[in-house]
N, CA, C and O of each residue as an XYZ file, in Angstrom:
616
protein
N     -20.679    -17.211     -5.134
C     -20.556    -16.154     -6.100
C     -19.218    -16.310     -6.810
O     -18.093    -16.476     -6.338
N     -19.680    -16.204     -8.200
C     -17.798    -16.240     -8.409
C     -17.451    -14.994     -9.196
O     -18.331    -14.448     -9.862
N     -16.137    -14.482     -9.155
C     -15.854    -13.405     -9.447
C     -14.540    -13.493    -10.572
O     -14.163    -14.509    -11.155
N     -14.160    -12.570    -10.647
C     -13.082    -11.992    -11.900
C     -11.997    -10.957    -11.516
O     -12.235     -9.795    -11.848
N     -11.176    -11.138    -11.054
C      -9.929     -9.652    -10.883
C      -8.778    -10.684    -11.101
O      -8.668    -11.904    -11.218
N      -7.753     -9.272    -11.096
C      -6.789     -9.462    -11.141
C      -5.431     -9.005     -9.965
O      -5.199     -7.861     -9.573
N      -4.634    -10.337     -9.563
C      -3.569     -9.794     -9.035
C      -2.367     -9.660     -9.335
O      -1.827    -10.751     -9.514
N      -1.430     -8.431     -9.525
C      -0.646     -8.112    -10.012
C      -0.761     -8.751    -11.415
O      -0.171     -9.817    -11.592
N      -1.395     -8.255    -12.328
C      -1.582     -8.372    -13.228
C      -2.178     -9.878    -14.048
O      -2.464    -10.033    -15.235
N      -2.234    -11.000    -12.746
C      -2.599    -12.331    -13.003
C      -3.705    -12.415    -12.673
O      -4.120    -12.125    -11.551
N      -4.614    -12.982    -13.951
C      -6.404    -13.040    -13.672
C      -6.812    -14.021    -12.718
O      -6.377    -15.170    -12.799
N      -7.364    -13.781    -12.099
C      -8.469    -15.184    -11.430
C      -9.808    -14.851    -11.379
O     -10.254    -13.752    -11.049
N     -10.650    -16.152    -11.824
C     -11.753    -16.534    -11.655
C     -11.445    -17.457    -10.483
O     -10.521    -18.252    -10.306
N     -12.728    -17.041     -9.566
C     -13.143    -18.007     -8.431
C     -14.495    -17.681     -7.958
O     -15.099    -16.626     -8.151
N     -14.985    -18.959     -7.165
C     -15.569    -18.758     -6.420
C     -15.700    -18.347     -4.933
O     -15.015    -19.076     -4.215
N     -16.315    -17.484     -4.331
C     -15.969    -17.163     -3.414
C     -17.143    -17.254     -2.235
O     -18.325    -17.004     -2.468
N     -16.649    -17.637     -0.983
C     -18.584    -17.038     -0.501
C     -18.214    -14.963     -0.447
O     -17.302    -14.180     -0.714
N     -19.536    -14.951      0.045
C     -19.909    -13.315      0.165
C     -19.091    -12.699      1.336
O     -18.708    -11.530      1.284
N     -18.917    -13.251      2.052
C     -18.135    -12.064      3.140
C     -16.689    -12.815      3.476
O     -16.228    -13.038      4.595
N     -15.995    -13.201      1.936
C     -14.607    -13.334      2.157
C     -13.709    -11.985      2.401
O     -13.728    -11.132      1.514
N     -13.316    -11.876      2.992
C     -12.144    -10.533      3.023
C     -11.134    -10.804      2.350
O     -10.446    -11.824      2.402
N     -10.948     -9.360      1.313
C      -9.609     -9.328      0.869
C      -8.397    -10.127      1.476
O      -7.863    -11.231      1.373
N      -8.259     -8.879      2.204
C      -6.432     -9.742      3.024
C      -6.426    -11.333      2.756
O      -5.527    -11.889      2.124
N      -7.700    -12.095      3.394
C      -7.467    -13.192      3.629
C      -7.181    -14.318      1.711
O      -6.584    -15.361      1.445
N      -7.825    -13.524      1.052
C      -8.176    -14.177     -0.381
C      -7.092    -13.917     -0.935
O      -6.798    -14.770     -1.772
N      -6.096    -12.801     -0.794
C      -4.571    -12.081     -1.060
C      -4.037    -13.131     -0.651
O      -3.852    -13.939     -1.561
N      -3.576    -13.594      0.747
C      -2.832    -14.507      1.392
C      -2.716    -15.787      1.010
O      -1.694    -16.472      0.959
N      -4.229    -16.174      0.649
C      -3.936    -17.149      0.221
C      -3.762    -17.337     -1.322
O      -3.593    -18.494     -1.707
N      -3.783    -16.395     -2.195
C      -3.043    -16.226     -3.417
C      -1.508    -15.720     -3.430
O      -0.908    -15.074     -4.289
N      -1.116    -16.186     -2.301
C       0.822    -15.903     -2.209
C       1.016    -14.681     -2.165
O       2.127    -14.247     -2.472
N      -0.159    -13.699     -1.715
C       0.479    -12.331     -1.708
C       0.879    -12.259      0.198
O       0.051    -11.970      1.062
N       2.184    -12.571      0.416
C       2.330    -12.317      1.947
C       2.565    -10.732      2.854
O       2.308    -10.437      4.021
N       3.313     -9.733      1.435
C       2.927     -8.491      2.104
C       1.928     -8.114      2.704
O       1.985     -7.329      3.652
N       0.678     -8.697      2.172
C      -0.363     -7.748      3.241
C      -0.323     -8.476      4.266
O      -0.336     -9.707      4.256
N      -0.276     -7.806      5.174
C      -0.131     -7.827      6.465
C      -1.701     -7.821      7.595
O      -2.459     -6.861      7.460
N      -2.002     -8.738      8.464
C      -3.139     -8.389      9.090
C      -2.298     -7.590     10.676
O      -1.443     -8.014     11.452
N      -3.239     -6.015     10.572
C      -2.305     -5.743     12.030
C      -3.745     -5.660     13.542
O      -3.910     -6.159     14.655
N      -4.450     -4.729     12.632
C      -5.629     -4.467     13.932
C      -6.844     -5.143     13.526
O      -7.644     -5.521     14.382
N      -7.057     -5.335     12.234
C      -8.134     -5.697     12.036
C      -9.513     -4.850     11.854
O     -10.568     -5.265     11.375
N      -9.220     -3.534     12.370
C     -10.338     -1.994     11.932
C      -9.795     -1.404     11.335
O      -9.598     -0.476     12.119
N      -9.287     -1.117     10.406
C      -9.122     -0.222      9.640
C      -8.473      0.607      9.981
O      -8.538      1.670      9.365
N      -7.505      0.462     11.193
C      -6.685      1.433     11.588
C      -5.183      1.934     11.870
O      -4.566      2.757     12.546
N      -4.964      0.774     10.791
C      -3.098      0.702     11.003
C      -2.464      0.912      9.883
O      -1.407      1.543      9.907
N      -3.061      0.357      8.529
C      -2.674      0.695      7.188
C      -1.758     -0.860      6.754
O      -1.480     -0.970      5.560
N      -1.407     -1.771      7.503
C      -0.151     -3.066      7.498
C      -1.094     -3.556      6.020
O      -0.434     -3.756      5.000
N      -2.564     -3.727      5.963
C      -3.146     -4.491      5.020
C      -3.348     -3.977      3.637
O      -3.978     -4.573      2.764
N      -2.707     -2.717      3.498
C      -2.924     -1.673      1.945
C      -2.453     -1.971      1.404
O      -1.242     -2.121      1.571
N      -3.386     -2.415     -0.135
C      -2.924     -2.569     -1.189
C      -3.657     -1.438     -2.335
O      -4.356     -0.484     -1.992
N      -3.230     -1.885     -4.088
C      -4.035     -0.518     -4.685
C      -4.983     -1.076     -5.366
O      -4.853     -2.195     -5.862
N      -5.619     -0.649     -5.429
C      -7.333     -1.320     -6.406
C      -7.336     -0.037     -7.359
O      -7.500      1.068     -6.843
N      -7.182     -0.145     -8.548
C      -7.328      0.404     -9.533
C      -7.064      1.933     -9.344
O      -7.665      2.952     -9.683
N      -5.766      1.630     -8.572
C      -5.006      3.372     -8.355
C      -5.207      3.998     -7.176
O      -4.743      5.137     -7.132
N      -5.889      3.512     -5.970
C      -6.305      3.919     -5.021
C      -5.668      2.703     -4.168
O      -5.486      1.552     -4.565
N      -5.323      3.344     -2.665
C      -5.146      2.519     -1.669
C      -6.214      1.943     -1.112
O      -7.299      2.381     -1.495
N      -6.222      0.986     -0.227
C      -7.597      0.272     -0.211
C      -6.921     -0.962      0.872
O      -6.183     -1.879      0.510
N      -7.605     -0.579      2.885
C      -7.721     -1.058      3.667
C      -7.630     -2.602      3.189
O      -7.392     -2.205      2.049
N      -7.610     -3.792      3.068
C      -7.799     -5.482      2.745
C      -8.601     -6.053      3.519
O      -9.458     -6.831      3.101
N      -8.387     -5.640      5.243
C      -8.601     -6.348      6.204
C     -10.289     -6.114      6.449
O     -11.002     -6.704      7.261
N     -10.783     -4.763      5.198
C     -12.427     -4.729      5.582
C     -12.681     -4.267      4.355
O     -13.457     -3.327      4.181
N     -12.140     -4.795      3.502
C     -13.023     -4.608      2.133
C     -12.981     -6.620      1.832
O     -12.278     -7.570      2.175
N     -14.246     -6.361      0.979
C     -14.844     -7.888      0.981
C     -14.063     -8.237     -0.257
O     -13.364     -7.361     -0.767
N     -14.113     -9.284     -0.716
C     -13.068     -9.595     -2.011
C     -14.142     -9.456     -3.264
O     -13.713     -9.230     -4.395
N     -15.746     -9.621     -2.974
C     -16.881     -9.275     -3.751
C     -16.457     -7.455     -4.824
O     -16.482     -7.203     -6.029
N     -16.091     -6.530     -3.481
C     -16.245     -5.352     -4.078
C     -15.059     -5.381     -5.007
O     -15.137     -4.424     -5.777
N     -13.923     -6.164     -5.239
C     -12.737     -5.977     -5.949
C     -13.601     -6.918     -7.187
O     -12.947     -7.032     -8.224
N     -14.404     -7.314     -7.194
C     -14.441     -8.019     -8.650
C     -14.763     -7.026    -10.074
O     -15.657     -6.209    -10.297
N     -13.606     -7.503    -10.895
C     -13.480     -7.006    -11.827
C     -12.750     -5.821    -11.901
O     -12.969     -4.899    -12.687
N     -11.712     -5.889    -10.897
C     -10.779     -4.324    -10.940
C      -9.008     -5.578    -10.397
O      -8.788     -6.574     -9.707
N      -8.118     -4.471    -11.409
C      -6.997     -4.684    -10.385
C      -6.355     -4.395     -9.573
O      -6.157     -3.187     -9.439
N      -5.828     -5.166     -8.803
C      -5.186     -5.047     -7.263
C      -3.601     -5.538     -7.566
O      -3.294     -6.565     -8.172
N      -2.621     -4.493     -6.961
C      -1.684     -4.771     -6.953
C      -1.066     -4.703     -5.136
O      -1.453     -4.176     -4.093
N      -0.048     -5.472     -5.520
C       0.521     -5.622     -3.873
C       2.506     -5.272     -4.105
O       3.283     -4.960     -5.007
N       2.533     -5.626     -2.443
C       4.214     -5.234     -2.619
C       4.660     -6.094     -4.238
O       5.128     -5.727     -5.316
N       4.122     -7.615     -3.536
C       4.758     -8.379     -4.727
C       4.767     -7.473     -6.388
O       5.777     -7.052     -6.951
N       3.481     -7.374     -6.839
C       3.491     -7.075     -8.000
C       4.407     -5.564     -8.460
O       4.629     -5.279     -9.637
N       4.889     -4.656     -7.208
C       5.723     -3.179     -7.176
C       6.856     -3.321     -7.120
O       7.487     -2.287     -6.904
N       7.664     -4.620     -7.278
C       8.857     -4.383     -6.967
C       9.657     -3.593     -7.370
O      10.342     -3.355     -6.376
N      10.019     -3.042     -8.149
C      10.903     -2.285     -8.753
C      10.623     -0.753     -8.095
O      11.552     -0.075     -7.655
N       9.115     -0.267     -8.087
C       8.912      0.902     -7.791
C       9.545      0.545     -6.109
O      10.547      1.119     -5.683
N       8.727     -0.536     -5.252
C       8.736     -0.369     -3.994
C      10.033     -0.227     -3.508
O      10.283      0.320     -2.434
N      11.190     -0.879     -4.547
C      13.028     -0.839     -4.340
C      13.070      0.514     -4.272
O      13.738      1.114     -3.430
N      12.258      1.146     -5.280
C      13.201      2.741     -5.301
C      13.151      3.270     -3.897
O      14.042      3.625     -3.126
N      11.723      3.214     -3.787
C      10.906      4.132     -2.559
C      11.873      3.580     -1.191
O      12.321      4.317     -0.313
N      12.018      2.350     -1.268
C      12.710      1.772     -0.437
C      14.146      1.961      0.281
O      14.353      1.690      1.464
N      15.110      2.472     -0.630
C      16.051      2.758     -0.971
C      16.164      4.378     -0.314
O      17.155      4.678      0.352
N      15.120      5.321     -0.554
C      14.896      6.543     -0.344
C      14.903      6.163      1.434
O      15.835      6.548      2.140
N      14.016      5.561      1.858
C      13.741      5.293      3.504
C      15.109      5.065      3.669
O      15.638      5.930      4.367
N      15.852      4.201      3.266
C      17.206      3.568      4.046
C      17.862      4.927      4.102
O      17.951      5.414      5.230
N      18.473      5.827      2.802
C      19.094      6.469      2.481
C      18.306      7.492      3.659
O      19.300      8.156      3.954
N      17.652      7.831      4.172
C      16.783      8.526      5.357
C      16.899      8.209      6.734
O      16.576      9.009      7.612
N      17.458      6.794      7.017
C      17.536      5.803      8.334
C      15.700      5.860      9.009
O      15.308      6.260     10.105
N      15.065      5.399      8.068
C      13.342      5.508      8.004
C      12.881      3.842      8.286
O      11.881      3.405      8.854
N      13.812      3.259      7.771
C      13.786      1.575      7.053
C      13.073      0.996      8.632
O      12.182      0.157      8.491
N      13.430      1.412     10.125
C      13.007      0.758     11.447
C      13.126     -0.885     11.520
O      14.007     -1.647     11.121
N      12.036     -1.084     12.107
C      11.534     -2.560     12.004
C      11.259     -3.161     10.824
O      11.648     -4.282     10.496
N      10.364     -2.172      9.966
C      10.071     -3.126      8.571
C       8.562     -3.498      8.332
O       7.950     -3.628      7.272
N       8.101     -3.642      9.774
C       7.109     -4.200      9.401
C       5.554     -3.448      9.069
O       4.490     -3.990      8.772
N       5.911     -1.872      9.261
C       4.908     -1.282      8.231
C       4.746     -1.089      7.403
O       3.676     -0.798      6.868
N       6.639     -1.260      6.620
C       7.006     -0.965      5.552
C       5.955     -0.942      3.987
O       5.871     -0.098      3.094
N       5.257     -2.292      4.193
C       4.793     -3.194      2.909
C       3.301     -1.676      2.575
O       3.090     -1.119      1.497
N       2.460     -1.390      4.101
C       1.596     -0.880      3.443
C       1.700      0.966      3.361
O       0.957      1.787      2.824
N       3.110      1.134      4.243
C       3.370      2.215      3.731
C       3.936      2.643      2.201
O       3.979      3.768      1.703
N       4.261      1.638      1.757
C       5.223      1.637      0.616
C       4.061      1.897     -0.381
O       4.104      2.832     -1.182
N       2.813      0.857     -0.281
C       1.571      0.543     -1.144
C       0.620      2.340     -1.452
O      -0.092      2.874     -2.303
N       1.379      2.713      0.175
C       0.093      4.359      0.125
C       0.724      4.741     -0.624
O       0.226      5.113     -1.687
N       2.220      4.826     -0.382
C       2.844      6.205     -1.226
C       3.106      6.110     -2.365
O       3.391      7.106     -3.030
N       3.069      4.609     -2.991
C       3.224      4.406     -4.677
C       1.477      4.684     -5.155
O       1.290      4.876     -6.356
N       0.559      4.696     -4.455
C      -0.517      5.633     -4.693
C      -0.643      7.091     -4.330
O      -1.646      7.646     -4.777
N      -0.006      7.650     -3.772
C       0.233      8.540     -3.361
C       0.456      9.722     -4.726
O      -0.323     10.488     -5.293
N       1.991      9.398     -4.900
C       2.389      9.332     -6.212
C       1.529      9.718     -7.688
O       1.602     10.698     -8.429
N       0.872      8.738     -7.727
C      -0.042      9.064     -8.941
C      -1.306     10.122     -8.689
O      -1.832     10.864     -9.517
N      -1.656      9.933     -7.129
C      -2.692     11.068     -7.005
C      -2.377     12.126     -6.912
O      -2.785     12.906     -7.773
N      -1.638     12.553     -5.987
C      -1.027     14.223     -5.780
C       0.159     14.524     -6.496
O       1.273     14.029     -6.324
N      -0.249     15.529     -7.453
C       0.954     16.747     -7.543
C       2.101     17.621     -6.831
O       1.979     18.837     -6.687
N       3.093     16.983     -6.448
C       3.904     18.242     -5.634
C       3.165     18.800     -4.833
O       2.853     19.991     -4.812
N       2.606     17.329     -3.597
C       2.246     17.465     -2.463
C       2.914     18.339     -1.472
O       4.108     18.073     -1.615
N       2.771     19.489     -0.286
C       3.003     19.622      0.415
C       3.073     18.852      1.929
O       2.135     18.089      2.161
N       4.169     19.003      3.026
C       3.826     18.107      4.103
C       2.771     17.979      4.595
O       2.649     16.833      5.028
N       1.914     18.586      4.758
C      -0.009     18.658      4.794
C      -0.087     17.461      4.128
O      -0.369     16.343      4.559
N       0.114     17.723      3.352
C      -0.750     16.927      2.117
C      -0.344     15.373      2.270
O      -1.241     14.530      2.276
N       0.830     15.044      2.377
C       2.011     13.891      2.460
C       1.065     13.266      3.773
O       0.557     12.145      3.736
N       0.929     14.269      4.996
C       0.365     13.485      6.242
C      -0.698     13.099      6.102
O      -1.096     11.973      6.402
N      -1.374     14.048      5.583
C      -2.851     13.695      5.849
C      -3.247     12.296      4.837
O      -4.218     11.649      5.229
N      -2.683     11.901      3.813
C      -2.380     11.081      2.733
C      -2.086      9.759      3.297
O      -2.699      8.711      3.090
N      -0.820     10.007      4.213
C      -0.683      8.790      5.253
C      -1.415      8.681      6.502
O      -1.320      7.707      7.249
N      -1.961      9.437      6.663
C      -2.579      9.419      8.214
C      -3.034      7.876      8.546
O      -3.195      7.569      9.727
N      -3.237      6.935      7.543
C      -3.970      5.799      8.285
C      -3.203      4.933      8.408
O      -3.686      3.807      8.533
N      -0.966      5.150      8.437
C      -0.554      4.321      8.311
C       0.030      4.591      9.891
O       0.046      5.756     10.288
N       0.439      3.663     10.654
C       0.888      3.439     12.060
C       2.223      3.281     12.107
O       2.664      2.250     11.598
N       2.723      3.786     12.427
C       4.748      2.862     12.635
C       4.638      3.478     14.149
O       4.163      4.547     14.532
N       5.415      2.125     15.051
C       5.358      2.505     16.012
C       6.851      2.725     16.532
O       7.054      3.297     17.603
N       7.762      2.305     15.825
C       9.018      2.625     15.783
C       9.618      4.044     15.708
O      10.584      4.384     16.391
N       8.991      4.841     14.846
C       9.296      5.837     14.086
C       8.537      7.581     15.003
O       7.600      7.689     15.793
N       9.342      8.498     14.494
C       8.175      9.731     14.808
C       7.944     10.140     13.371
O       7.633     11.330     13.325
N       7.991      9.526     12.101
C       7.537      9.594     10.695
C       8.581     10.885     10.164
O       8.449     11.549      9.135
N       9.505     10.989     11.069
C      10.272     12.563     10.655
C      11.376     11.925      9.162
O      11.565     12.528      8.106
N      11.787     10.929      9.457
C      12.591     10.437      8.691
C      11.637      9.416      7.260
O      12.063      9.489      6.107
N      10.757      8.808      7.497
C       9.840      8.846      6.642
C       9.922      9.968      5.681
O      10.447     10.091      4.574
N       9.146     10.852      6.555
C       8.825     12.178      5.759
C       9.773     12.671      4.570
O       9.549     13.179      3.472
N      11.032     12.270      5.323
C      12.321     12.741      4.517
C      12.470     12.028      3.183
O      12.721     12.474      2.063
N      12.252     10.837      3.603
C      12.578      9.589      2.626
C      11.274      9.522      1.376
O      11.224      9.007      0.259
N      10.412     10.222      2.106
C       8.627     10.185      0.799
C       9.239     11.805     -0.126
O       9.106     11.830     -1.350
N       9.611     12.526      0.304
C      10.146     14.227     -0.317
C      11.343     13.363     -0.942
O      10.838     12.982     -1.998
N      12.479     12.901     -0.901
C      13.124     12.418     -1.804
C      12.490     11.573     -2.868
O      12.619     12.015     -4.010
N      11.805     10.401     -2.722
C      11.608     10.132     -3.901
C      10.431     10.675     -4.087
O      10.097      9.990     -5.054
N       9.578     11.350     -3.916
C       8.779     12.490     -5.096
C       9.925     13.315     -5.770
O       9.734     13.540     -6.965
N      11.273     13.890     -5.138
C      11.967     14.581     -5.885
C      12.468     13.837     -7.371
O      12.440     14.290     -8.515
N      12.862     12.709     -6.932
C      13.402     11.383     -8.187
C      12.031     11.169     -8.878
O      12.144     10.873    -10.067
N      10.648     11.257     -8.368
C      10.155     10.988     -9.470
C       9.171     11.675    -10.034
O       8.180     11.295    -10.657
N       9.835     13.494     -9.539
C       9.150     14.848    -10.642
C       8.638     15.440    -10.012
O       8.619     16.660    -10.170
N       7.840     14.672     -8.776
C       6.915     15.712     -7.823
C       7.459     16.020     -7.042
O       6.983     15.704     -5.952
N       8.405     16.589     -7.025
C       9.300     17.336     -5.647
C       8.467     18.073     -4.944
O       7.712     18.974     -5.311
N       8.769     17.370     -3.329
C       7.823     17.736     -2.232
C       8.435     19.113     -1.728
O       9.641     19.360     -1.715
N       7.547     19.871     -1.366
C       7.962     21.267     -1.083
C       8.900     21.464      0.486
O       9.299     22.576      0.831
């Protein structure tokens, strides 16, 4: 089957078979943020955004992305610095290594909710894992930059 999307804004046509997985078709297009962690859908390491929405990698097929774009850490840099910057300025930053698909929810995050409440913020992240963290300082660091960027978290 061959298909049509785009990553971070760079088109590809390919062929693909039918039950390629994202993550793996990402990876090997140089996107190394996504991350493989559990493999069910239950850690968040593999989130990237498909046309404004977050979106598991590790169990969506690379079939259903045809013809939409997908962006990753790579293609966010600038946003993912800010957001980034907010965690440090929080002591949120830990290990790092959930960082990529927490960063991916909340720059979707962002565009979906309005001056989310902490409800809203959790339940939003609920599918992301840090095992470092009790998300308190997170929390802190996602309410700052919604404050920097209009949606000040309540």
């Amino acid at each position: 089957m061959i298909i049509k999307l785009w990553i971070n804004d760079q088109e590809i046509t390919k062929e693909i078979d039918g039950d390629a997985i994202l993550l793996d078709f990402l990876r090997d297009h140089d996107c190394y943020s996504v991350k493989r962690g559990c493999v069910t859908s239950n850690c968040g390491l593999c989130t990237v955004i498909i046309d404004d929405k977050p979106v598991l990698s590790c169990s969506t097929l690379v079939a259903r992305a045809d013809k939409k774009h997908i962006y990753t850490l790579e293609g966010l840099q600038e946003e993912a610095r800010e957001f980034g910057e907010c965690l440090a300025d929080q002591g949120a930053e830990q290990c790092g290594f959930c960082s990529p698909g927490l960063v991916m929810t909340v720059l979707a995050m962002v565009k979906e909710l309005k001056n989310p409440s902490d409800n809203e913020i959790n339940e939003y992240l609920s599918g992301n894992l840090c095992r470092c963290s009790g998300y308190m300082g997170q929390l802190r660091g996602i309410k700052d930059y919604l404050q920097k960027k209009g949606g000040a978290g309540k």
